[in-house]
Structure formats: C-alpha cells, structure tokens
C-alpha positions as a Markdown table, in Angstrom:
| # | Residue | x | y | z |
|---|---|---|---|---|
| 1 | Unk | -1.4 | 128.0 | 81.2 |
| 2 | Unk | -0.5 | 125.5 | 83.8 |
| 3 | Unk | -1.8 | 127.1 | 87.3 |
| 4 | Unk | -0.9 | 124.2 | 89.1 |
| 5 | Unk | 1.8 | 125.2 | 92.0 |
| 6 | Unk | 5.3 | 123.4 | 92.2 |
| 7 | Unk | 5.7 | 120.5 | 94.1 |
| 8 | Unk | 8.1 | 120.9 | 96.9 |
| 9 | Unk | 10.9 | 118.6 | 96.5 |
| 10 | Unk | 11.1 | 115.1 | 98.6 |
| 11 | Unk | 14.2 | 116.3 | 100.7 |
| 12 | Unk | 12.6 | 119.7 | 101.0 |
| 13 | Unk | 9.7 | 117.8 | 102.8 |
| 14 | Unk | 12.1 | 115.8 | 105.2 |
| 15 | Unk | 14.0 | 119.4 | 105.8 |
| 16 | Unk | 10.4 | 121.0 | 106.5 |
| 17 | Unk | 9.4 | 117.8 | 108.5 |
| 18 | Unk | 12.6 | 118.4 | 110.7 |
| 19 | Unk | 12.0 | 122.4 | 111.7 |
| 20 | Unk | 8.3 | 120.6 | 112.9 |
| 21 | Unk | 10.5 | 118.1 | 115.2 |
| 22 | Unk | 12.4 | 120.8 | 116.1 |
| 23 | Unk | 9.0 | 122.8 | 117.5 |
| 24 | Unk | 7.3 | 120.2 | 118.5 |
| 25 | Unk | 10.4 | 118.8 | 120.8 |
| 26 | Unk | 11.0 | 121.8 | 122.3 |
| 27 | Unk | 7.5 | 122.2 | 123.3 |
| 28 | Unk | 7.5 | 118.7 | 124.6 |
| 29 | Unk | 10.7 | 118.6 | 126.4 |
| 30 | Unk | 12.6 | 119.9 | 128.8 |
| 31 | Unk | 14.9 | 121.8 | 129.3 |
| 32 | Unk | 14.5 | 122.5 | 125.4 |
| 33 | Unk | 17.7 | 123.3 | 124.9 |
| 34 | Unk | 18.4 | 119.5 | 124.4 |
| 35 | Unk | 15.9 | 118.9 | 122.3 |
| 36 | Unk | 17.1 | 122.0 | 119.9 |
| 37 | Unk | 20.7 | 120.7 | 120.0 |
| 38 | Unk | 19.8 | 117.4 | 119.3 |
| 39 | Unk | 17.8 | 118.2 | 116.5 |
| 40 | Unk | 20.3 | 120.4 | 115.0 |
| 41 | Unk | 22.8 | 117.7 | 115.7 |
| 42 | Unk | 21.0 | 115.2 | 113.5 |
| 43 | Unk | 20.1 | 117.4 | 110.7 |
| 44 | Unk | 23.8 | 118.1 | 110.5 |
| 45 | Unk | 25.2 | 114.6 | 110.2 |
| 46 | Unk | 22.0 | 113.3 | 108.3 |
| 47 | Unk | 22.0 | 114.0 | 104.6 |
| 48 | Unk | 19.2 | 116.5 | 104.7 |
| 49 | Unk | 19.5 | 119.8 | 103.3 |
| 50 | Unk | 18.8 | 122.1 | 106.3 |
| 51 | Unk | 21.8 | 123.1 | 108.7 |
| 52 | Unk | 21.4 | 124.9 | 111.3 |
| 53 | Unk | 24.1 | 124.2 | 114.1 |
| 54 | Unk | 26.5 | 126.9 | 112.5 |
| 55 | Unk | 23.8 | 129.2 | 113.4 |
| 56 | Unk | 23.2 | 128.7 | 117.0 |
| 57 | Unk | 26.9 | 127.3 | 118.3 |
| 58 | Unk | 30.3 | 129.0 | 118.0 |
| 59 | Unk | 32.7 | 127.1 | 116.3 |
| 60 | Unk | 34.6 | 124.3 | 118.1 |
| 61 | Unk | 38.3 | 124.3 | 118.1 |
| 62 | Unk | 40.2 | 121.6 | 117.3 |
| 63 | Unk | 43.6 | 120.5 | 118.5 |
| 64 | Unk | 45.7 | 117.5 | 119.3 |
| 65 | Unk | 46.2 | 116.2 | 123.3 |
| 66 | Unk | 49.4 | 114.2 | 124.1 |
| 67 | Unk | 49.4 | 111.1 | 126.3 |
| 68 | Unk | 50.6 | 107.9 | 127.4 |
| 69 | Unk | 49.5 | 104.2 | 126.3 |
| 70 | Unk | 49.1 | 101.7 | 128.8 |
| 71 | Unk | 52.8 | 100.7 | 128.1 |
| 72 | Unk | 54.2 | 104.2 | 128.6 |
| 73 | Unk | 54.7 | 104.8 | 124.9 |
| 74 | Unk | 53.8 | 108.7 | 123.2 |
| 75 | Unk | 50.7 | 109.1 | 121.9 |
| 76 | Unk | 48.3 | 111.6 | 120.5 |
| 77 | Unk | 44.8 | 112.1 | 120.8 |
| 78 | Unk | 42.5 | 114.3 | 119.0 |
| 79 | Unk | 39.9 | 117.6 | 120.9 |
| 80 | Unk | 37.1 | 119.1 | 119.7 |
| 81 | Unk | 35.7 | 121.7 | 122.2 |
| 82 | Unk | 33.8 | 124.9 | 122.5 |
| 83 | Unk | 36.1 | 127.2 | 125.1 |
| 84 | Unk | 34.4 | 127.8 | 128.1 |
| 85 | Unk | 34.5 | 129.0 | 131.7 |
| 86 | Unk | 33.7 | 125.6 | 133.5 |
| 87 | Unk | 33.9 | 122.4 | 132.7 |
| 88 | Unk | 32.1 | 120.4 | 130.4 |
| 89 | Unk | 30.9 | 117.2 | 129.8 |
| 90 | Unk | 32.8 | 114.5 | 127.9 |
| 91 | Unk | 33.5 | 111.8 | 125.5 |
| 92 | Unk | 36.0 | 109.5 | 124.8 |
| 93 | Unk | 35.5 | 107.9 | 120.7 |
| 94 | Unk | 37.4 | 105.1 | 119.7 |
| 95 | Unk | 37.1 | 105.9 | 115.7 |
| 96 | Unk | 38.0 | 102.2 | 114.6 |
| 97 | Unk | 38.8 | 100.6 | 111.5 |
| 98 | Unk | 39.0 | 103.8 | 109.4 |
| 99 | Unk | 42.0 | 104.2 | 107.5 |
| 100 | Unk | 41.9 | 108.3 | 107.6 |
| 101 | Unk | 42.6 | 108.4 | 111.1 |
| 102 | Unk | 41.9 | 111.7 | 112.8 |
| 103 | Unk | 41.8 | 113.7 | 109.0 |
| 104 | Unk | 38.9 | 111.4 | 108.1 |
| 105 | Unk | 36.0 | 114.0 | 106.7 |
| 106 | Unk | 33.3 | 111.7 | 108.9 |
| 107 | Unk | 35.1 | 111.6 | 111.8 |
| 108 | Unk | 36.2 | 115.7 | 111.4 |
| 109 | Unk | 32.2 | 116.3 | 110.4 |
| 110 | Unk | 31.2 | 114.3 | 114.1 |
| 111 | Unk | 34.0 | 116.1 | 116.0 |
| 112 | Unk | 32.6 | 119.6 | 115.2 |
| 113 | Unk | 29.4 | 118.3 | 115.4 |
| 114 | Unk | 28.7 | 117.0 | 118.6 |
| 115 | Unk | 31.7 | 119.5 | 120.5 |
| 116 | Unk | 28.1 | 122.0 | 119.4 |
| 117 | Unk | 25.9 | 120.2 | 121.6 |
| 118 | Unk | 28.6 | 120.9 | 124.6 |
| 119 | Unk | 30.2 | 118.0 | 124.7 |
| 120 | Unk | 34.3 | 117.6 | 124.7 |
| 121 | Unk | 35.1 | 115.1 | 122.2 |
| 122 | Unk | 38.0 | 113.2 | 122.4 |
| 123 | Unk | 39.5 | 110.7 | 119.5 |
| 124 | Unk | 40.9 | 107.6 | 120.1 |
| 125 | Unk | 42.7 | 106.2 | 116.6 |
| 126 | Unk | 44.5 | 103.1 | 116.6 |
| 127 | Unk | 47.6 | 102.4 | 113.8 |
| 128 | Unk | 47.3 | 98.7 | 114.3 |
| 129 | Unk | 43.3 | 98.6 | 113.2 |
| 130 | Unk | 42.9 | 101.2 | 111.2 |
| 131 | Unk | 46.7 | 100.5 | 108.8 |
| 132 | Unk | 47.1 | 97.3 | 109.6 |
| 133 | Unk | 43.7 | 96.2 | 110.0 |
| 134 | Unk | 44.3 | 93.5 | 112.5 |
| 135 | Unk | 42.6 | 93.2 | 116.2 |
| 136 | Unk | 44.8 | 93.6 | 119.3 |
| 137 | Unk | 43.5 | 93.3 | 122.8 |
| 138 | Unk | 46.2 | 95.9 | 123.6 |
| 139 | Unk | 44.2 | 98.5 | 122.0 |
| 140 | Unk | 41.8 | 97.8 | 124.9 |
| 141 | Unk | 44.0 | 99.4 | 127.5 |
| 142 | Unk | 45.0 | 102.2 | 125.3 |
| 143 | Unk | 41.4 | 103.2 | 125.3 |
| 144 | Unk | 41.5 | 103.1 | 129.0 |
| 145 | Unk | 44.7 | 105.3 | 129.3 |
| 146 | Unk | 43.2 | 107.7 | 127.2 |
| 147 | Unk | 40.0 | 108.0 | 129.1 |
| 148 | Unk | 42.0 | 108.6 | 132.1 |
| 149 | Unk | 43.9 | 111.4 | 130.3 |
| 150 | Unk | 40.7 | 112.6 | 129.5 |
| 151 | Unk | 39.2 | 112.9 | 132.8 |
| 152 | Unk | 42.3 | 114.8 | 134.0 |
| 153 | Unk | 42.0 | 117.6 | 131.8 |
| 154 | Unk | 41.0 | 120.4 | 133.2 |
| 155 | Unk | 38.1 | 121.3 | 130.8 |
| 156 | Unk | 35.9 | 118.3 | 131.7 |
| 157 | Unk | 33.4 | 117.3 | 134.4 |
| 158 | Unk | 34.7 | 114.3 | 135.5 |
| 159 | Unk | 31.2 | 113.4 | 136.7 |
| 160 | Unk | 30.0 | 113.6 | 133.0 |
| 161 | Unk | 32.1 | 111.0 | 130.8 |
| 162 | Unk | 31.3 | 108.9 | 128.2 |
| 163 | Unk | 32.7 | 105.7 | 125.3 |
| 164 | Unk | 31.9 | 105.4 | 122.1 |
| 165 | Unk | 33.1 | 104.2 | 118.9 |
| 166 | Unk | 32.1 | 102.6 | 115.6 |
| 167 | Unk | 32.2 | 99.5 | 114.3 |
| 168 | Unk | 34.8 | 97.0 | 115.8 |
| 169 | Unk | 35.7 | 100.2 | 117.9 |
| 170 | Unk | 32.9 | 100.4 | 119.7 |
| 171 | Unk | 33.3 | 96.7 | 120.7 |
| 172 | Unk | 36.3 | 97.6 | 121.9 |
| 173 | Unk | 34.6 | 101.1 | 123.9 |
| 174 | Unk | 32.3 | 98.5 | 125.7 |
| 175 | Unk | 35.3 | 96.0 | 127.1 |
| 176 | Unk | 36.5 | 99.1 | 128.3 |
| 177 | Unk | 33.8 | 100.1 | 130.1 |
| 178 | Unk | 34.2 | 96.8 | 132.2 |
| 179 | Unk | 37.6 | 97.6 | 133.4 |
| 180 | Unk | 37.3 | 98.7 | 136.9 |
| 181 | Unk | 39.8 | 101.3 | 136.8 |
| 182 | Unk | 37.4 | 103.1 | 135.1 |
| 183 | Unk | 34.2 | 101.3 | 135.2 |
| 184 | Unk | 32.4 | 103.6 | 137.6 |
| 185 | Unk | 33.4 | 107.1 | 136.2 |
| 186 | Unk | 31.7 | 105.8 | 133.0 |
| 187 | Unk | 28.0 | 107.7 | 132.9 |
| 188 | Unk | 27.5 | 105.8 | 129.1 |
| 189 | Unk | 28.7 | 103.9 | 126.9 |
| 190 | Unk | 27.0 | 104.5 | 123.0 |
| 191 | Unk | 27.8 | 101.4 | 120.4 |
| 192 | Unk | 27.2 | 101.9 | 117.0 |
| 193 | Unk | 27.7 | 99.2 | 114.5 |
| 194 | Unk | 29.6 | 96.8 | 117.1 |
| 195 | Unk | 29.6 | 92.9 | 117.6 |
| 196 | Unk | 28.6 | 91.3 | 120.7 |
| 197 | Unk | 31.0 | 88.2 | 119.9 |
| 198 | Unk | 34.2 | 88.3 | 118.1 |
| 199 | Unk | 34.5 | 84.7 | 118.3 |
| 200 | Unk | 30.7 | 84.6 | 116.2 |
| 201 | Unk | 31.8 | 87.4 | 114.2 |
| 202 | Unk | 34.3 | 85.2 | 113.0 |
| 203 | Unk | 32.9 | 82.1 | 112.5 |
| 204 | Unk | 29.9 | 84.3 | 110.1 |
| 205 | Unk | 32.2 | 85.7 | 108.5 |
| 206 | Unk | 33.8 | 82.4 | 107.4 |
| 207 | Unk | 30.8 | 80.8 | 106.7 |
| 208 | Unk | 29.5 | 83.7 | 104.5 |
| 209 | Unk | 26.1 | 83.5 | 106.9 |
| 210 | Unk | 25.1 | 85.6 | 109.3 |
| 211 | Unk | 22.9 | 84.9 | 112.6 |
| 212 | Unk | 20.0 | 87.5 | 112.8 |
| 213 | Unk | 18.2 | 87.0 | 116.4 |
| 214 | Unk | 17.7 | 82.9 | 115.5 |
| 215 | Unk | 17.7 | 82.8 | 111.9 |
| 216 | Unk | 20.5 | 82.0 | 109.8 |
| 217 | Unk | 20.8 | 84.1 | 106.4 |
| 218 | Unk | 23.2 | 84.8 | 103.4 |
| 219 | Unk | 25.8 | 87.0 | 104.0 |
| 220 | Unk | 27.9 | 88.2 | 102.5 |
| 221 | Unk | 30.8 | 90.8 | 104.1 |
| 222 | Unk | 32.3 | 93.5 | 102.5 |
| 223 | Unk | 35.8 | 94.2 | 101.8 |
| 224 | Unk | 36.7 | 96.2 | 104.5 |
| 225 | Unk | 35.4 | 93.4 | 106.7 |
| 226 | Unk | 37.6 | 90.9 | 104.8 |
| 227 | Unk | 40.6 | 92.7 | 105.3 |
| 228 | Unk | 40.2 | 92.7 | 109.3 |
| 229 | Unk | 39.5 | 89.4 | 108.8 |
| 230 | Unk | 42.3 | 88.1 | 106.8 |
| 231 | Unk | 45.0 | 90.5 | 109.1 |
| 232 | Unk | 44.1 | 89.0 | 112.3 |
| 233 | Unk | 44.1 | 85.1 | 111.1 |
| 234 | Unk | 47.2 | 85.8 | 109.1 |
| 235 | Unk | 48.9 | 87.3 | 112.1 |
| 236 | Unk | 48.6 | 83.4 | 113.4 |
| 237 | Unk | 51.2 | 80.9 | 112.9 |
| 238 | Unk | 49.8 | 78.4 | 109.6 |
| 239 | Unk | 47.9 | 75.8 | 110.5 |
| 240 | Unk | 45.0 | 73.3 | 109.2 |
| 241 | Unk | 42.1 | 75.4 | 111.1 |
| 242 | Unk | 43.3 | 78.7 | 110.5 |
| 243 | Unk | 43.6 | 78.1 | 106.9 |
| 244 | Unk | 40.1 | 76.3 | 106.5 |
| 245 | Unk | 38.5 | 79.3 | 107.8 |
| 246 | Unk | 40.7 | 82.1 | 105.8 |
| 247 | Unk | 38.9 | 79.3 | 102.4 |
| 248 | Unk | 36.1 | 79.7 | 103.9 |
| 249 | Unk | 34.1 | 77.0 | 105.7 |
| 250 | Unk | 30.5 | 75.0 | 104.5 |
| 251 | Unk | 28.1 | 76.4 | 106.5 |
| 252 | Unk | 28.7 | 77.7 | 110.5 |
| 253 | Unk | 28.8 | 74.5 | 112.0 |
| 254 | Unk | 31.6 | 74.0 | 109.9 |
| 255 | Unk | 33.4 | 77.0 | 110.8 |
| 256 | Unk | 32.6 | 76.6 | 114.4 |
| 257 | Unk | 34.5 | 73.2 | 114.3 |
| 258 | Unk | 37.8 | 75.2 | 112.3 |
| 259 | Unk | 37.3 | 77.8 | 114.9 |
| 260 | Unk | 37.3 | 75.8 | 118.0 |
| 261 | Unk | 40.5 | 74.0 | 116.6 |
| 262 | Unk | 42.2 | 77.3 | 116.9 |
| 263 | Unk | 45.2 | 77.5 | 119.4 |
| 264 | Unk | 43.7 | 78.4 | 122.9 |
| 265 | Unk | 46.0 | 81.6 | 123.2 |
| 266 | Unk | 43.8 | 82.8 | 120.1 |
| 267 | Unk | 40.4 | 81.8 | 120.9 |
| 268 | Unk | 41.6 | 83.7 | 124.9 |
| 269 | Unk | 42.5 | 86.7 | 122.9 |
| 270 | Unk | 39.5 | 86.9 | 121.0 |
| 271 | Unk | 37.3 | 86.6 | 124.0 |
| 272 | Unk | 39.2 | 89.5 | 125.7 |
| 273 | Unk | 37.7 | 91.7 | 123.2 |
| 274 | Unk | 34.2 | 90.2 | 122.4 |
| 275 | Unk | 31.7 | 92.4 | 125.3 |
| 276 | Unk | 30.4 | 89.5 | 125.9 |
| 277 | Unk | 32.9 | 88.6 | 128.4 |
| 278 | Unk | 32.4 | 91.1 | 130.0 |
| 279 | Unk | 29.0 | 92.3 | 131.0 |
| 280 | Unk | 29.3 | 91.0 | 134.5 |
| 281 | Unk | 32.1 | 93.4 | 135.2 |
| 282 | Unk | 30.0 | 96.4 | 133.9 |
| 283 | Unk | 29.0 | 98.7 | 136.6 |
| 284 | Unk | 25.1 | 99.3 | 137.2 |
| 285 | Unk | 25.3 | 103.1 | 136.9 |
| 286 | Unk | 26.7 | 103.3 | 133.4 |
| 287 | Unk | 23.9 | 103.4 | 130.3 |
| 288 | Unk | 24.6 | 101.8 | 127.2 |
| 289 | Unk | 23.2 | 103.2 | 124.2 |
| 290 | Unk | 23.2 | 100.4 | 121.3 |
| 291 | Unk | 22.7 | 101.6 | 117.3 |
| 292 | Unk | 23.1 | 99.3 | 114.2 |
| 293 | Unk | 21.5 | 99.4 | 110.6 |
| 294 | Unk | 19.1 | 96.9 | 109.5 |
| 295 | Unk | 21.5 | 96.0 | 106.2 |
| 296 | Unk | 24.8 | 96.7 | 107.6 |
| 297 | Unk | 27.4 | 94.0 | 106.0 |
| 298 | Unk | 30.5 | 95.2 | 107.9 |
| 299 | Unk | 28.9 | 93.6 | 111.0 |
| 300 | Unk | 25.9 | 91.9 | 111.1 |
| 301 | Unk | 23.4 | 93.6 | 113.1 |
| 302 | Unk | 22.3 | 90.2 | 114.5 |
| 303 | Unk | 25.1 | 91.1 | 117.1 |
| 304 | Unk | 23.8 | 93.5 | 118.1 |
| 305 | Unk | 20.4 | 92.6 | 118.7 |
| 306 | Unk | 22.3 | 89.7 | 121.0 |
| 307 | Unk | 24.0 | 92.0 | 122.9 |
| 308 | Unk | 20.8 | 93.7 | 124.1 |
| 309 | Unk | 19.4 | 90.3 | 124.9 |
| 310 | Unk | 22.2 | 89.4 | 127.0 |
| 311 | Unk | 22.1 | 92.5 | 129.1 |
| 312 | Unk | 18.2 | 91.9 | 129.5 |
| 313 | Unk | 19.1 | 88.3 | 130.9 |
| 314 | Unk | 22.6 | 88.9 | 132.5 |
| 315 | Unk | 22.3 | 92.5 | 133.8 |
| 316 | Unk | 19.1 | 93.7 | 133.6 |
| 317 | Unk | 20.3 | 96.6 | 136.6 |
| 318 | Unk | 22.2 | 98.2 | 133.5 |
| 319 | Unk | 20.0 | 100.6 | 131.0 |
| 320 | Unk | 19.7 | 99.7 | 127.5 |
| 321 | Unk | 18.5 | 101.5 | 124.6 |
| 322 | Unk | 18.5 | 99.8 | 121.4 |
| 323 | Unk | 18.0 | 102.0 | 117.8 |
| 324 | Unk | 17.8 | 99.8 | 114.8 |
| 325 | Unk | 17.6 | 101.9 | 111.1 |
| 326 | Unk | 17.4 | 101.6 | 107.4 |
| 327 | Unk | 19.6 | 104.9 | 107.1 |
| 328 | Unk | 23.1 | 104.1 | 107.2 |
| 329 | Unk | 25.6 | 102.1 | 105.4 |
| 330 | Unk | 27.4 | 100.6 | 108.3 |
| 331 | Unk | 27.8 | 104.0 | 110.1 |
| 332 | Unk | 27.8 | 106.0 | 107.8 |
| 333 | Unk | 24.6 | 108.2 | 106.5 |
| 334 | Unk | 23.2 | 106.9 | 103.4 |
| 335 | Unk | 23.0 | 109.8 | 100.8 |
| 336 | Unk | 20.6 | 108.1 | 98.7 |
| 337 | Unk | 18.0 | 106.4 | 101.5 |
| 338 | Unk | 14.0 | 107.3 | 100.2 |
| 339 | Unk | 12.0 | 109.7 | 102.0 |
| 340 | Unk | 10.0 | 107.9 | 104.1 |
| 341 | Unk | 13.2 | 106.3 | 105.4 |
| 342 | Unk | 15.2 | 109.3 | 105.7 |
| 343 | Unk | 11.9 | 110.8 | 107.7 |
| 344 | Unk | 11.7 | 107.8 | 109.8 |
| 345 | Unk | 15.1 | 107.4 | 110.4 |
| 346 | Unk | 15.8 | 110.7 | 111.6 |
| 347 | Unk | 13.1 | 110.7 | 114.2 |
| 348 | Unk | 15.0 | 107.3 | 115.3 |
| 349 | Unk | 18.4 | 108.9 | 115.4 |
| 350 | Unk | 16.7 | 111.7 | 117.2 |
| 351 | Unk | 15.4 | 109.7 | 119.8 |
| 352 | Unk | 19.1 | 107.7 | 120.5 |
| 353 | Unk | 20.5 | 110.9 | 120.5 |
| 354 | Unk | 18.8 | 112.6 | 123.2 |
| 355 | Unk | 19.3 | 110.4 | 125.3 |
| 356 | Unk | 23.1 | 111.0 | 125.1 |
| 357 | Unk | 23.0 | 114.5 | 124.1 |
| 358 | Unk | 21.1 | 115.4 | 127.7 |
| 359 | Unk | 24.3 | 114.5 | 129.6 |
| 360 | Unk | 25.9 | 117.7 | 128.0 |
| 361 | Unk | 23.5 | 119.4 | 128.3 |
C-alpha cells in the first residue's frame, strides 16, 4: 500500500500562502485592520480559492444615484456602500470601454468588493465608449460632474476622495484629475491599464507595433481595441490620412506621418484626453497609483511605463507607485496564470492595494 500522503493542490498552496500574508501583514502593519482588508480584498477579486470578505464585512448595498452631466443632461450613476453612521471615504470609477455597463459581473464583483474595505464606490459608465466605442473629450467633464455629485453626498468624507478607472477610462480619470475644479479635493488617482498618449496609442495601433520603454516590438491589438479604434477614425470626415491609418500603416514612422496629416481639430481633441497634457495642471497633494500587465494587448503597457517617467521628470512633487504583473488579461484576473505567478502576483496587487485601501481605512 501506497503510504505516501496527498499532495496539496497548486491553488490550495497559493490559498494557504495567502492566510500566511494575511498573518504576517497584520503583524507587520499598522493599524492591521488595512492590512486584513486588503488581503481579503485581493483574495476576492484574484482567482484563488479562499474568500473570506463575506465573513468579516456586511454586505454592501447597491443602488443607483441621479445627477447632472456637465451639459445639464439626466444621468445615473451607480453606489456601492456599507450604511454607516459617519461618513466614509470615497471613490469615483470610470468603468470604460465595457459594454455591460453597470450589470457587468466584473464591475458588480469590484463594487461589492472594495465598498468591504470601507470605501463608497461610485460608477461612472459612459454610452458613447462603452456602445459606441468611440472617444469623446466630453466624457471628460462628465467624470468631473460626477465627482462633484459625489463629494456632495452626504455619506462621504469629502476630505477622502479618489479616480479610478480601467483601461481607456482610467486615462480619462487622470485628465480629470488635472481639472482645477476639482484637482485639489483629489487624495488619488489609481490607473489601471491606461495610456499615457492617445496620439501614440494611435499611431501603435496603426502600425501593429508597440513602444515598450525604447524598444519597438510586434503587436498586435485585440479586437476590442480595434473597435475603439475604428469608431473614433470613422467618426472623422474621409480623407487620405485617416484612411491610411484605418489600412494600416508600414511601420510607426509611417503612421506618425498619416497621423500628423490628421485635421488639427482631431489631433487638439486627442490631446485633450491623452494625461500627458496634463501633468502640469495636476496638483502636488494627489497620489497616483499606476497598474498595467506585462502582456496586455488592449493597451500596451509601454504607456504606462512612460507615464511614470514623465511624472519622475515633469512632476517629481507628485507620488507615484508603479505595479507591473503577469496576472491579468488587460484588467481582468487571469483564471489560468501558473502558481508561481498567481503567488507573485498577488503579493504585487497586495502591495498597490494598500496603498489605496489605507485611505478608507
């Protein structure tokens, strides 16, 4: 007879490897409370088999908040929030190109989620992005109008009030953060997934090459990325640059030339979303929290890693934090990542996490 014991399973480790983590924090930091919450955070939106936020946080609720876009058009916005006696602190999430809105199951899994560490969470969906999939600089001042509306409501420290988003969204969250009608209420701003320059995003996308740090690889983007793509050139009237890029151009020299051929009212527009525009206007007291996967071909994360650079050189008074993974498909967890991975990028989510998590608590 075999007396050899079972081997636990791989995920079993990672699951046994995150109640260590979630010792070992609390002995290490303080308060521990964080540290707990954060842990139980990432083990719930990781795809690790241990979940344990159900079992130390009531259950948000969940309900929609009217307001006004920055033209005085209806809209809704989306809650998630544990009731409670004072105020809490708060964030404003700009979900991005997702087509499910405020019903997507990633998005709904987040809300509850991070409304357990004690934060308020607020959705910001846009029709034009996420149906239509085209860019518009007025989504920029929408996001603004709702973070106003958020910082009115009576169940949020306005002191304690954050942006985020995903993907092209939380590009958008970070021009947002420049605009000084709210720039100094801002206490961070987390980007996951974003570009640093639409106008480079762009031109990589046309050339089917992307620009990691200062080399120039293969690249090729996938659909969802194509779609964007195709919506916001289309949405310009025909012309010989426009349509060399929607072909596809040899190489990014060649799409920069097709690019900077492009009517000056587009290549305006496209600046007035790309962060870079705007670091100068950020204000120094507001953290930015930067996140983006090693193989993400949404957006390269080659913009990312520029827009940390160009904080370092243009505002080196602002505080960066920069996470860079193998876990995720874009922004979403990857199901299927390998064990040593998983294990190492978990401690790396951790670690960005914290940071933001801390603010609620």
């Amino acid at each position: 007879m075999d007396s050899r014991r079972p081997r636990p399973s791989r995920r079993l480790c990672v699951a046994l490897a995150l109640v260590a983590m979630i010792v070992a924090a609390a002995l290490v930091w303080r308060p521990a409370a964080t540290a707990i919450h954060t842990t139980a955070f990432v083990a719930q939106m990781l795809p690790v088999p241990l979940k344990v936020q159900g079992w130390i946080t009531p259950e948000p609720q969940r309900f929609t908040s009217p307001f006004l876009r920055h033209d005085g058009t209806p809209d809704v916005a989306e809650v998630y929030v544990i009731p409670r006696d004072r105020p809490r602190a708060a964030v404003l999430m700009f979900l991005g190109a997702t087509r499910g809105g405020y019903d997507d199951a990633e998005a709904v899994k987040l809300g509850y989620a991070l409304a357990r560490t004690g934060f308020v969470v607020m959705y910001y969906w846009s029709e034009t992005l996420g149906v239509e999939s085209r860019i518009d600089p007025a989504d920029v001042a929408n996001v603004v109008a709702a973070f106003q509306h958020l910082s009115r409501q009576d169940y949020v420290d306005p002191g304690r009030l954050g942006l985020a988003g995903f993907s092209v969204g939380s590009s958008y969250a970070m021009v947002a953060a420049a605009d000084p009608r709210i720039a100094a209420d801002i206490a961070f701003v987390n980007s996951f997934g974003g570009y640093h320059d639409l106008a480079d995003l762009i031109v990589q996308i046309a050339a089917g090459r992307a620009l990691n740090s200062t080399a120039e690889v293969p690249w090729e983007p996938q659909e969802l990325t194509m779609e964007v793509f195709d919506s916001t050139l289309l949405a310009e009237a025909p012309s010989a640059p426009r349509d060399a890029l929607l072909a596809g151009a040899d190489g990014l020299g060649d799409a920069r030339r097709h690019y900077g051929a492009m009517p000056a009212g587009f290549r305006s527009d496209v600046a007035a979303i790309s962060p870079s525009s705007h670091l100068d206007a950020w204000h120094s007291g507001t953290a930015l929290r930067v996140m983006h996967d090693r193989g993400d071909n949404i957006i390269p994360v080659g913009e990312s890693r520029r827009l940390v650079v160009a904080f370092a050189q243009r505002r080196p008074d602002v505080r960066v934090s920069y996470t860079e993974t193998d876990i995720f498909r874009h922004v979403s967890p990857d199901a299927n990542a390998a064990p040593w991975p998983l294990l190492k990028g978990t401690w790396q989510t951790y670690r960005h996490m914290h940071r933001i998590i801390r603010v609620a608590r």
